[in-house]
C-alpha positions in Angstrom: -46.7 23.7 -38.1 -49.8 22.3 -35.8 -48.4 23.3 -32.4 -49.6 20.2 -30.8 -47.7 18.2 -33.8 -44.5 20.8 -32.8 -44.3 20.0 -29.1 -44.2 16.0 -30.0 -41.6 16.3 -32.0 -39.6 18.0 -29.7 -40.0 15.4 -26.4 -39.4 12.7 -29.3 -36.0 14.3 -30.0 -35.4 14.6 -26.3 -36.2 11.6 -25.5 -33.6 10.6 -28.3 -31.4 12.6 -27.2 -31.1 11.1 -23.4 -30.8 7.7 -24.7 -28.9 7.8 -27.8 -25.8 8.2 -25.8 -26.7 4.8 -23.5 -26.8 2.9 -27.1 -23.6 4.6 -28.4 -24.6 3.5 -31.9 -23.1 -0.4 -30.8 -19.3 1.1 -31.0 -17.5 -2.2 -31.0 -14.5 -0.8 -28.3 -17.8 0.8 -26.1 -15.5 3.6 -24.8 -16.3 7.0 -24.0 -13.9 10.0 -24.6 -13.1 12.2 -21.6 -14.5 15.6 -22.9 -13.6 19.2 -21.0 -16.2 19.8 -18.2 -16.5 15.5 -18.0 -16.4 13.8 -14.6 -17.0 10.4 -13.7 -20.9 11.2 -11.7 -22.2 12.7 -14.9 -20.1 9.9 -17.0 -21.8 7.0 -14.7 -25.3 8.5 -14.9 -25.1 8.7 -18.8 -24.6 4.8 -18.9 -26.7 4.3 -16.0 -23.8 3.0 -13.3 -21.9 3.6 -10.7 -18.8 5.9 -9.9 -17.5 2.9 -8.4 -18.3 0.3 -11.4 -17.0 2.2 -13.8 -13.3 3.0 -11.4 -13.2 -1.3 -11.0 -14.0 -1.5 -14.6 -11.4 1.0 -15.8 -8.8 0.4 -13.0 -8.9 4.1 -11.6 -7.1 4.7 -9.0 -9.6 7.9 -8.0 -12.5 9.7 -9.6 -10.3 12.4 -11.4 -10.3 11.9 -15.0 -8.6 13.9 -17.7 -10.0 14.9 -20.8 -8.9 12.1 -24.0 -8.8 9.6 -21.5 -10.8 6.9 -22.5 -13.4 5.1 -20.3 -15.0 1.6 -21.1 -18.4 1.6 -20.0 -21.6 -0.3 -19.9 -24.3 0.2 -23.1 -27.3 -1.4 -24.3 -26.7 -3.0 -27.6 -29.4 -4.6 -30.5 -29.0 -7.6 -31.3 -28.3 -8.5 -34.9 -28.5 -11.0 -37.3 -25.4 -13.5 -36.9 -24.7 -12.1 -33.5 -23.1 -14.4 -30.8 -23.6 -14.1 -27.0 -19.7 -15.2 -27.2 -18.9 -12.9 -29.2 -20.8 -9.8 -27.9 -18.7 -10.4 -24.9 -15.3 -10.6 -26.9 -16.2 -7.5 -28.9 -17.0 -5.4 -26.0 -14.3 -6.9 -23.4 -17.1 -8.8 -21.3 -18.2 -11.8 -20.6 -20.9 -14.5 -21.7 -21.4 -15.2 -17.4 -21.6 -11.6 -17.0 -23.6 -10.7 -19.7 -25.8 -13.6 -19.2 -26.3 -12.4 -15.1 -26.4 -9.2 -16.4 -29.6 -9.2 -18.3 -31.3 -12.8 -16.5 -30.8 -15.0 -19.2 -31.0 -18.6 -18.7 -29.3 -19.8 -22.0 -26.4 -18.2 -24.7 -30.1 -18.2 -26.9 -30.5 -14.5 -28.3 -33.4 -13.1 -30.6 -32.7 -10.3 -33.1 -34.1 -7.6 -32.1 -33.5 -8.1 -28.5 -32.2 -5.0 -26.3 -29.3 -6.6 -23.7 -26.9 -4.7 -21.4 -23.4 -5.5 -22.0 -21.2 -4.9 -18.8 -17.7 -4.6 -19.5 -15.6 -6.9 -17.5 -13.8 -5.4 -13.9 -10.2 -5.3 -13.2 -9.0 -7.1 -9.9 -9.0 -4.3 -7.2 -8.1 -3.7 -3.8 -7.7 -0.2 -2.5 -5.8 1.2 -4.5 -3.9 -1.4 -6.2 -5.0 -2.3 -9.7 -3.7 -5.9 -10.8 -3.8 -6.9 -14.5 -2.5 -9.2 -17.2 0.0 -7.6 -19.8 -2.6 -7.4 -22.5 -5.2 -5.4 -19.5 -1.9 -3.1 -18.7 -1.5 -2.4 -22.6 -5.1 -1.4 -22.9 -5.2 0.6 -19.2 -1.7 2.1 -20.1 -3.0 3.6 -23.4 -6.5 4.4 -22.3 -5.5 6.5 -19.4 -3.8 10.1 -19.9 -1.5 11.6 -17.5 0.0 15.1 -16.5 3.7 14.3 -15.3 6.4 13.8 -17.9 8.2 10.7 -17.6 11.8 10.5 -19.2 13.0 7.6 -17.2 12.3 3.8 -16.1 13.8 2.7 -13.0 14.3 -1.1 -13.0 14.5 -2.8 -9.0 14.1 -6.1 -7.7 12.3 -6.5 -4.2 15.2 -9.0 -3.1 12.3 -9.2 -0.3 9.6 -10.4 -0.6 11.0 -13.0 -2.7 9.8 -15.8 -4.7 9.3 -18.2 -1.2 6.6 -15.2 -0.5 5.0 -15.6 -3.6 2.3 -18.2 -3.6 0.4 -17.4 -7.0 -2.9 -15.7 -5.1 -1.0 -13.7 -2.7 -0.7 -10.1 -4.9 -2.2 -8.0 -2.8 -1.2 -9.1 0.3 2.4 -8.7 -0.6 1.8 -5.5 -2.5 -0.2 -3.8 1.1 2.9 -5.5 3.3 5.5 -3.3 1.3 3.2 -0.4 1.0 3.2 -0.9 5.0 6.8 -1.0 5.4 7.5 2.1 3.3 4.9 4.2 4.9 5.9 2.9 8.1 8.8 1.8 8.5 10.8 4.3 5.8 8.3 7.2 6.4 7.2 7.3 2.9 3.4 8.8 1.8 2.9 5.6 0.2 4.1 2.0 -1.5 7.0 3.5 -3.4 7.0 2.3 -6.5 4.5 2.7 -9.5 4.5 -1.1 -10.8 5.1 -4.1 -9.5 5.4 -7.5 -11.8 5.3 -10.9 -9.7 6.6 -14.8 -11.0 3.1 -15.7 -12.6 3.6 -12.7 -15.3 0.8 -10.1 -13.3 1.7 -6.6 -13.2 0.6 -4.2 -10.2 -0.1 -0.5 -10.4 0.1 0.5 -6.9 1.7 4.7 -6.7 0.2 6.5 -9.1 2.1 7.2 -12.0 1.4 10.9 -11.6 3.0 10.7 -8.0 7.0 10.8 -8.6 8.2 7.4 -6.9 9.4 8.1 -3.0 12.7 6.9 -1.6 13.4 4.5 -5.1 17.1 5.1 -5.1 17.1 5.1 -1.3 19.7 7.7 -1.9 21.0 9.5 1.1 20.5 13.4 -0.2 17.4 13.7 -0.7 17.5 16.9 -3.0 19.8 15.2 -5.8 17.4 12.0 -5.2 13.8 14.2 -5.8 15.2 15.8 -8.8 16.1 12.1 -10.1 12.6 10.9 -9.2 10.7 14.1 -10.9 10.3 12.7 -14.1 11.3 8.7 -13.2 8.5 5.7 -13.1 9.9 3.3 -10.6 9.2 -0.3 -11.4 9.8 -3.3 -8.8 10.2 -6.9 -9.9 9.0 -8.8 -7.1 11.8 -11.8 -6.8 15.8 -11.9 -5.9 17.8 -11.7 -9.3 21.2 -11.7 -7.8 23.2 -14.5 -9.2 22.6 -18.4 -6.7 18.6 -17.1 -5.8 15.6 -16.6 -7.7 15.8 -17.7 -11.4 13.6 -15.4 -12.8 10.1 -17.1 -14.5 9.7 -17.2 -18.3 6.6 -15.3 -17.3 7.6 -12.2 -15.7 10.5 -12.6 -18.5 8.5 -11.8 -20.9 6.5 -9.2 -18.7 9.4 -6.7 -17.6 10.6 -6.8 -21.5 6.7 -6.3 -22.8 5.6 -3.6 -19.6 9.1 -1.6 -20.9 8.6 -1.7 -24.3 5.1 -0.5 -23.7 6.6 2.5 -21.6 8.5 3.3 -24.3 5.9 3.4 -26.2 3.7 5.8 -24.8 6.0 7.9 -23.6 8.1 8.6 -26.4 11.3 6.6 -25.4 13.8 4.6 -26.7 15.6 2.5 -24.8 18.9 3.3 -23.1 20.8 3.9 -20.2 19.4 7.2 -20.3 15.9 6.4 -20.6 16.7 2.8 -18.6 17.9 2.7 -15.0 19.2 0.6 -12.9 19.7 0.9 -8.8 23.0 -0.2 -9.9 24.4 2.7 -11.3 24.0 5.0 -9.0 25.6 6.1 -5.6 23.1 5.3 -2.6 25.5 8.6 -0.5 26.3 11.1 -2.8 23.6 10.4 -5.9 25.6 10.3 -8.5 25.7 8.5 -11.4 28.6 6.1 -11.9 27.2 3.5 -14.0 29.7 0.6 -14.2 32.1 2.2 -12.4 31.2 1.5 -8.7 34.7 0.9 -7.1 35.1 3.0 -4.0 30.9 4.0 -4.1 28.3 2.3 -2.3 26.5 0.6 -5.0 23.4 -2.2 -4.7 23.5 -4.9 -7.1 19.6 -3.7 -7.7 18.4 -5.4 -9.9 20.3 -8.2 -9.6 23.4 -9.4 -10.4 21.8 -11.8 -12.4 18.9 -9.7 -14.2 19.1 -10.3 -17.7 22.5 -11.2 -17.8 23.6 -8.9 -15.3 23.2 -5.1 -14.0 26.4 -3.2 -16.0 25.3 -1.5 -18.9 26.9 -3.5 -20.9 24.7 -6.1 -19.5 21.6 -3.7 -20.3 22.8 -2.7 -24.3 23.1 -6.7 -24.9 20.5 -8.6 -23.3 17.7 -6.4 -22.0 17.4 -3.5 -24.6 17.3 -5.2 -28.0 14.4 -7.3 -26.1 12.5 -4.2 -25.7 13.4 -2.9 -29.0 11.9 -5.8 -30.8 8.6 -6.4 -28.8 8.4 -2.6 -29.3 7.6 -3.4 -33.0 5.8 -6.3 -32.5 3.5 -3.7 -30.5 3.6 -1.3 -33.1 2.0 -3.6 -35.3 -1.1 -3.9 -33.6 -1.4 -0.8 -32.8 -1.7 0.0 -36.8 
């Protein structure tokens, strides 16, 4: 072979090489797979952004990433004949503003042929809070991989802040006010728990679910209340569920049952009182266990006397359980 004819062929393939990746042969879900040796500078400069564009994108909390954890990211797509600027951004979890922004264009009018950038759409951020609708939690919670083993789900209500704090934009806010109280005024390293639903159906990640909650149980020896929190995820449901106060919203109904049963799901539970907590059953002194049997103990009604039906396990095996159990399947099935 003409060496002349040799060395072209190579800086075609390399120049093939560099972009290929950046196209990602139009992969509907335009993910990238952690691979070993993978951070998020080399991830960013493959698809030509930003660290911090692709943390708001994915809702990452920092820039470690762990290797078959799954990162959306930005890629330059053909169009095709038949193809939609509406539903480009539906197939690649975008938007027709952003895409349109994105790439200047003045009208939804595309032209076969025509190379556009496709931004995937950002997660509502501040700090380190990550705030998301129940189908953006399903698709973070699965996406992400973790290293600590979780065996249990703590359920809590906030009692306060209550629903009179809860104005409908006010998230954050409420979620930096209770991270400042624990780390203040309980001592804690940070906001104590991992999630955080509110009335309008939301759901917050604030700890990270690789952190152990802090303080959940606000159990009085500390040892027997660390070795509970080791493997526990600690979620708070912003609202007073005791019996007379907050009637709980069909929304964040139909959120605690749905964030559960996805909990369940990728972790490998089932729902019970083993793998289900409540404040409830538990002895704030000593740290034990007593379930329905708090006469004598000092008990909280956490979370609520009136949380789906009530906080005894009998309460729990009745009402709340067999809710989880069946939107467990009904998540199954789209996940086939």
């Amino acid at each position: 072979m003409n060496k002349r004819v040799f060395i072209l062929i190579s800086l075609c393939l390399l120049v093939f090489m560099n972009i290929s990746p950046i196209y990602a042969a139009n992969n509907p879900r335009n993910m990238y797979e952690v691979k070993i040796g993978d951070d998020l500078w080399h991830i960013a400069k493959t698809y030509r952004t930003t660290v911090e564009e692709l943390k708001e994108i994915n809702g990452l909390q920092s820039e470690e990433v762990l290797v078959g954890q799954k990162i959306r990211v930005p890629i330059m797509y053909e169009v095709k004949p038949g193809d939609s600027i509406w539903d480009l951004a539906q197939s690649f979890s975008s938007s027709v503003a952003s895409i349109k922004a994105e790439n200047g264009l003045s009208s939804d009018n595309l032209m076969v042929g025509q190379i556009i950038r496709i931004p995937p759409k950002k997660l509502a951020m501040e700090d380190k809070f990550v705030l998301m609708t129940r189908e953006e939690f399903k698709d973070w919670l699965f996406n992400h991989e973790f290293k600590r083993n979780i065996t249990t789900i703590q359920q809590h209500h906030t009692f306060q802040p209550s629903y009179k704090q809860f104005n409908g934009k006010n998230h954050f806010t409420l979620l930096k006010g209770m991270r400042n109280y624990h780390m203040n005024g309980m001592g804690w390293r940070d906001i104590s728990q991992q999630l955080t639903t509110f009335p309008d159906g939301k759901i917050a990640v604030g700890r990270p679910l690789d952190t152990p909650p802090e303080g959940s149980f606000g159990l009085q020896n500390e040892e027997v209340m660390h070795n509970i929190e080791a493997t526990a995820l600690a979620i708070e449901n912003l609202g007073d569920f005791d019996k007379g106060h907050n009637r709980m919203t069909a929304e964040q109904r139909e959120t605690i049952v749905t964030v559960t049963a996805l909990l369940m799901l990728r972790f490998g539970l089932s729902p019970s009182i083993d793998t289900v907590t409540y404040h409830h059953w538990w002895d704030i002194n000593t740290g034990e266990r007593i379930l329905d049997h708090g006469e004598g103990h000092a008990v909280k009604t956490c979370p609520g006397t009136g949380f789906f039906g009530g906080n005894s396990t009998q309460a729990a095996r009745s009402n709340f359980f067999p809710l989880v159990q069946k939107k467990m399947k009904e998540i199954r099935a789209t996940l086939q």
